[in-house]
N, C-alpha and C positions, 0 to 999 in steps of 0.2 A: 274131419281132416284125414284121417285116417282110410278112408275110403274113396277119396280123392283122385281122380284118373287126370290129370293133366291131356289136354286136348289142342289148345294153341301151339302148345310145343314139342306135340308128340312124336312132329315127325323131324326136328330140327338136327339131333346128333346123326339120322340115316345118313350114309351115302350120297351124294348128289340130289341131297336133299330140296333143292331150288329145282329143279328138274319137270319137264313136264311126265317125263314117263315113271318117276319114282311118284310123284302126287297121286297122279290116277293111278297107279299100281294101287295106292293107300287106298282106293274109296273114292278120291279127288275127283269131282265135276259127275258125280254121280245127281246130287239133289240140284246141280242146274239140268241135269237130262232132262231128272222127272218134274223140276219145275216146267219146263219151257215145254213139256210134253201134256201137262196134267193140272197146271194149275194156271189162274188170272194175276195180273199186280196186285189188286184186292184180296185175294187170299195170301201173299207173302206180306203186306203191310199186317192184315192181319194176326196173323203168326208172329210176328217181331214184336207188333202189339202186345198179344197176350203172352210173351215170352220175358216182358217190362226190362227188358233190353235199355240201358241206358249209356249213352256216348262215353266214349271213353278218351277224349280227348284231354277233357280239364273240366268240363260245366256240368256234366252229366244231365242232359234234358234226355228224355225220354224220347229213341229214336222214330221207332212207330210213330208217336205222334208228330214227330218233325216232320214226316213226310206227308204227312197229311194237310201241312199247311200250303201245300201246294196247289195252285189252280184248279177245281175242276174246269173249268170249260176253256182255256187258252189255249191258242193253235200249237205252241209249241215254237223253237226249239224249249226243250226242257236241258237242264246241265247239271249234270252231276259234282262235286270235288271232291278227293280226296285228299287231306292234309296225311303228308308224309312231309310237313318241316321237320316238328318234333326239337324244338326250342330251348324247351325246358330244362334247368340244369338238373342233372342228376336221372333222365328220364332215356332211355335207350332202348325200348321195348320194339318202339317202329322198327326200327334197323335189322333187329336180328329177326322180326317175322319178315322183312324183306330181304336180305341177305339169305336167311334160311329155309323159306318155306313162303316164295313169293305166290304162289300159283294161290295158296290159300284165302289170300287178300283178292286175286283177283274174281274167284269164285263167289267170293261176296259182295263185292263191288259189281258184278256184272249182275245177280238176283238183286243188288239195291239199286239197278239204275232201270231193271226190267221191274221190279214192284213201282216205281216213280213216274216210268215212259221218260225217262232219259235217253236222248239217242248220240248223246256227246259226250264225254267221262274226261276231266285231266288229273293228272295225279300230282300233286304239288311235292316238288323232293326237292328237301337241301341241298345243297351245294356240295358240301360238307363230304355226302355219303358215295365216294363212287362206287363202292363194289354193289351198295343198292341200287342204285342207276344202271347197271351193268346188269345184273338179275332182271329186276323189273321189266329191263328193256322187250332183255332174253324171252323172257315167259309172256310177253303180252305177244310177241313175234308169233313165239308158240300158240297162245291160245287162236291168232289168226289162221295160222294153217290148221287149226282142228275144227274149225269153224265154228267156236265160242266165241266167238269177236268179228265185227263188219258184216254186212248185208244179210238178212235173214239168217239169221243162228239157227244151227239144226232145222231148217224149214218150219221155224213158229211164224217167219211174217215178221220180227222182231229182228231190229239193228242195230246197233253198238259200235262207236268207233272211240277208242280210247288214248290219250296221247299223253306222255309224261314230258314236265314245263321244271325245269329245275330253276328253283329259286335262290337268293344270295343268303338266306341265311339268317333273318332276320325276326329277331322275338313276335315283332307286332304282327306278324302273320302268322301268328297264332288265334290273334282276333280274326273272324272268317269274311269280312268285309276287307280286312285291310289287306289278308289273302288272294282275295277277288281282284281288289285295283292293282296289287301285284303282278297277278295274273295275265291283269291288260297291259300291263306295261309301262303301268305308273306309279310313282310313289305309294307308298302301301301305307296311306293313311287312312284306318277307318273311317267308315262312311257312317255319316248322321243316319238314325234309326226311329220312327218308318222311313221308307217301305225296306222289309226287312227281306233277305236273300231271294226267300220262298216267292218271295215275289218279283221282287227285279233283283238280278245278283249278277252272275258273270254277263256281260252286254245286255245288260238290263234284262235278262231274261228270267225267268223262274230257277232257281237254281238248291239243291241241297246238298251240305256241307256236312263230308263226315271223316270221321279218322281213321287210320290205317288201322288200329286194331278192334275197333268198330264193325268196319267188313268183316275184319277174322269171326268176330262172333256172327254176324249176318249167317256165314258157312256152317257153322256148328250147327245154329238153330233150324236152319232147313233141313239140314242133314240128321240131327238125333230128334229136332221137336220141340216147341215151346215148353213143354211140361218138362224136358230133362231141363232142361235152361234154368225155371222157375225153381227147382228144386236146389238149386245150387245157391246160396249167399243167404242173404238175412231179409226177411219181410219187412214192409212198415211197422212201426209202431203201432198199436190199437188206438188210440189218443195222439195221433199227429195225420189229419186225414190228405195232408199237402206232401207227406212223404209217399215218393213212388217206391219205397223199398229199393235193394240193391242186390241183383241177381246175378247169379253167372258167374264163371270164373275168371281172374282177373292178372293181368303182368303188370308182380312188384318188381321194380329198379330197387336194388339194394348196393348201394356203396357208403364211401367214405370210412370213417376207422372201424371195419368189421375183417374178421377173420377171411370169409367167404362172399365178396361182393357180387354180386351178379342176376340175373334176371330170372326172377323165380313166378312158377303159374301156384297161385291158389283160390279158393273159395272167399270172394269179399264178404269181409268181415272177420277175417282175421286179424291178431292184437298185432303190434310192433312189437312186444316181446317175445310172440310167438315166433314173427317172423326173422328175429336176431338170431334165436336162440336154436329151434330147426332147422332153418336155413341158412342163416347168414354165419355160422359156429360162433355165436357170440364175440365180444367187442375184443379188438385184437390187442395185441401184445400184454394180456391178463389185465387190463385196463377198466374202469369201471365206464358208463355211461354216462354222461351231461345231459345230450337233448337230442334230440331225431328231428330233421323235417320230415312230415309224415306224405308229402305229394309233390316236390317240387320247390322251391326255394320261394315262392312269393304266395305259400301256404302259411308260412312264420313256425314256430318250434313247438314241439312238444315237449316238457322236463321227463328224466326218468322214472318220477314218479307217478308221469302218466302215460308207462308205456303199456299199460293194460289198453288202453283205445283202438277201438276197435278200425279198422278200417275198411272203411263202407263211404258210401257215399253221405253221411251222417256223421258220423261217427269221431272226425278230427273237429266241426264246427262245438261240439259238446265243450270241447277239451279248449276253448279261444283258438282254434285255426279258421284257416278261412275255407278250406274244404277237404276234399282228398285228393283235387288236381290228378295231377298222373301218376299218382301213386309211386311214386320215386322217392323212396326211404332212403334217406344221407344219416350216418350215425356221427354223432360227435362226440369224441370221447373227453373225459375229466380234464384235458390239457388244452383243450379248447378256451381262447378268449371268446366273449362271447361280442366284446367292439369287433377283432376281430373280425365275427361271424356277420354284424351286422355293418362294416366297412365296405364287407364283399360281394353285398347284396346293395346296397349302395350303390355301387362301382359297375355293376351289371346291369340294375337297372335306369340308371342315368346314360347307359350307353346305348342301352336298345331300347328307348322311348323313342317313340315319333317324332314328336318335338313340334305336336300338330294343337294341342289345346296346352296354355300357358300355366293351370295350376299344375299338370304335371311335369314338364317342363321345366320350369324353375324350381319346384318341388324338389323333383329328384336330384337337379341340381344341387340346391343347396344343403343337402341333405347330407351329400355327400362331401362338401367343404364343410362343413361342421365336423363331418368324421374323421376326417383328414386333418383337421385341426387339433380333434383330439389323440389321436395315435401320433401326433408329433409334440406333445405332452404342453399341448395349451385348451386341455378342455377346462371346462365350467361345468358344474352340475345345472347351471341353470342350462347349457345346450341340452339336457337330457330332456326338459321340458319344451326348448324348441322343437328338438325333434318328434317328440309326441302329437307337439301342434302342424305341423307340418304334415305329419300324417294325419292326421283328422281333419286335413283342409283338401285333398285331392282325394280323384276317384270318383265312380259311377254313384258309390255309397254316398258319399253325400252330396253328390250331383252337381258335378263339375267339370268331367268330362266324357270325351264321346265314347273312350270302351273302356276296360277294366285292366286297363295296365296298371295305371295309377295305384289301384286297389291292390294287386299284388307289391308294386314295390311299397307301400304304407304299411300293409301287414305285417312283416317281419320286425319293423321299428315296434308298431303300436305290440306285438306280442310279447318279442325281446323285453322292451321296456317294463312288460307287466310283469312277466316273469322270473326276470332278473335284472331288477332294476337295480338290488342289494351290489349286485357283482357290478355294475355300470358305474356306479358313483362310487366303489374301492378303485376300480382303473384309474376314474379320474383322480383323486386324490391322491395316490400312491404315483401318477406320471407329471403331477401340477401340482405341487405340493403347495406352491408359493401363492400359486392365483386359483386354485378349486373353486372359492369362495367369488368370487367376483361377478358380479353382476350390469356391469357398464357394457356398453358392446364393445369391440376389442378386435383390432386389427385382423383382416383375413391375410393367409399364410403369404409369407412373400414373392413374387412372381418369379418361376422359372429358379425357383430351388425345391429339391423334391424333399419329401415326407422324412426320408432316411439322413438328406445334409441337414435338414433344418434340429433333428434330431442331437447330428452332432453336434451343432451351432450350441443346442439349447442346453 
């Protein structure tokens, strides 16, 4: 930790730092010269390979190997994507390498579509982000006039045409199929899996899907080397041969009730307390800790007393999470309800579900009028067991629907509930004093009076 050189974000506080002439000042489009001067796509897949480079979007598959699931012998076109939605609650790391330091994404994006034979690239941007969409634009402009971009780059014979498609904003295109029919211009409901991207993806064509801070690393590694890469984060286990380890340096999103919220580069595999406590100046206003999401809100919680967990691509599934997603740390401090916590993940993911397979659907639906019911002080402890069942009825996990949305909005119920299920059934009884106990089913909340009248009502 201690010897730690941050890289993704080294060059973000310069000067007109998004710039193409502050970039290549930096070093910038240096290792596409001498790629597209000196090396094959087989030698950059290879190098990413042995660099065990893993996605950094949410799934963490191993990138090298993504790209190799692509055709040898098809005519081609070939299609690149880059997701720059960036969904996630609590997760802002896209933004500020595109905002700050676009050119670096694009240097990578441009060695991942030259190691692929991609000769189409879109860049998927939220809505959301203008001032990114305004950079991005800027620098891909750029990279045209320096002739990194369009018909034979540098005289390799190699061609790239790049075009950024902004999208409206919406979670489910985070799943990279529901991205793609976005893309065409249709509802962004995932696609049944086979055939999987690599094979038919954008116009049915061969396509690889990767994330904006994905490419950042792609640039590093061509530029310092798979071995500096390798040498950064945590190996596998010796006794776990299915773990790809977790290398490389990584951007935590740090907010919610912390001193210092903001987006920090370190060595994956650093703890949540490490990361509070050096970077984030511990939990604010002399406040003690409750729980941390450790990646993103449809990871589910970590307690304080397992802020020692490491964060790695391992590291939060130890602890009951469901991974380390994008690594977007939310603190929640001692004043936190934790219904609450789990009303507003509810509320989030019943709104940005597809609404394309019926357990999730209704699922989250009703998941949320149970919660709703209880913060308007008609819960039941027996809902606390609904809702447990409800989560262990949707989702890829137990095979019910077509992508993993489900699986994130279940996770937070199914964690919450394990981990504080003491504090769940105090709410309830302390807000329903009279009917805690009741076990009959029991009116849902009355139409077209909200949470807050019925409250008064009640």
């Amino acid at each position: 930790m201690a010897d730690f050189e941050p890289v993704l974000l080294a060059n973000i506080h310069l000067p007109d730092s998004h710039t193409f002439d502050v970039y290549e000042g930096k070093g910038g489009y240096r290792a596409l010269r001498k790629t597209m001067r000196e090396l094959k796509p087989v030698d950059v897949i290879e190098m990413v390979k042995a660099s065990g480079l893993r996605g950094r979007g949410g799934a963490g598959f191993p990138t090298g190997l993504k790209w190799t699931f692509l055709p040898k012998d098809h005519p081609g076109p070939v299609y690149f994507l880059l997701n720059a939605d960036e969904s996630e609650p609590g997760t802002f790391n896209n933004r500020i390498l595109m905002e700050e330091d676009p050119h670096q994404i694009l240097e990578g994006l441009i060695l991942s579509c030259f190691a692929t034979r991609a000769t189409a690239a879109y860049i998927y941007l939220r809505y959301e982000y203008p001032l990114a969409l305004e950079r991005m634009q800027r620098a891909v402009d750029e990279c045209y006039r320096a002739r990194y971009l369009g018909a034979n780059i540098l005289g390799s014979g190699y061609s790239l045409d790049v075009t950024l498609h902004r999208g409206a904003a919406a979670y489910i295109c985070g799943e990279e199929t529901g991205l793609i029919e976005s893309l065409e211009g249709k509802r962004a409901w995932p696609r049944i899996k086979p055939p999987f991207p690599a094979v038919e993806g954008v116009f049915r064509k061969p396509t690889v899907v990767n994330n904006v801070e994905t490419a950042a690393c792609v640039t590093q590694i061509m530029s310092r080397g798979s071995d500096w890469f390798k040498s950064i984060g945590v190996p596998p286990p010796a006794d776990n041969p299915r773990d790809a380890g977790s290398y490389g340096p990584k951007l935590y999103c740090l907010s919610g009730h912390i001193e210092r919220p903001g987006c920090y580069e370190a060595p994956l595999g650093i703890t949540v307390r490490q990361l509070v406590d050096q970077y984030g100046g511990g939990v604010w206003r002399g406040r003690k800790a409750k729980a941390a999401i450790p990646g993103g809100i449809s990871m589910g919680l970590l307690r304080e007393d397992e802020f020692d967990c490491p964060l790695d691509f391992s590291g939060p599934g130890r602890y009951g999470c469901l991974g380390l997603g994008t690594a977007a740390v939310v603190i929640l401090d001692e004043t936190v309800s934790i219904m609450d916590y789990l009303y507003n993940s509810a509320r989030f993911f019943a709104h940005e579900r597809g609404g394309q397979c019926p357990p999730c659907r209704e699922g989250t639906s009703w998941a949320l009028k149970i919660l709703e019911r209880i913060r308007a002080g008609r819960g039941r402890l027996k809902d606390l067991d609904l809702l447990a069942e409800i989560a262990g009825s949707i989702g890829i996990i137990p095979g019910t629907t077509i992508c993993g949305l489900a699986d994130g909005a279940a996770w937070p119920m199914k964690n919450a509930l394990s981990k504080f299920r003491e504090e769940c059934e105090e709410t309830i009884k302390r807000t329903n004093p009279k009917g805690w106990m009741v076990t009959d089913p029991v009116p849902a909340l009355e139409a077209g009076i909200t949470v807050h009248e019925l409250k008064a009502v009640h």
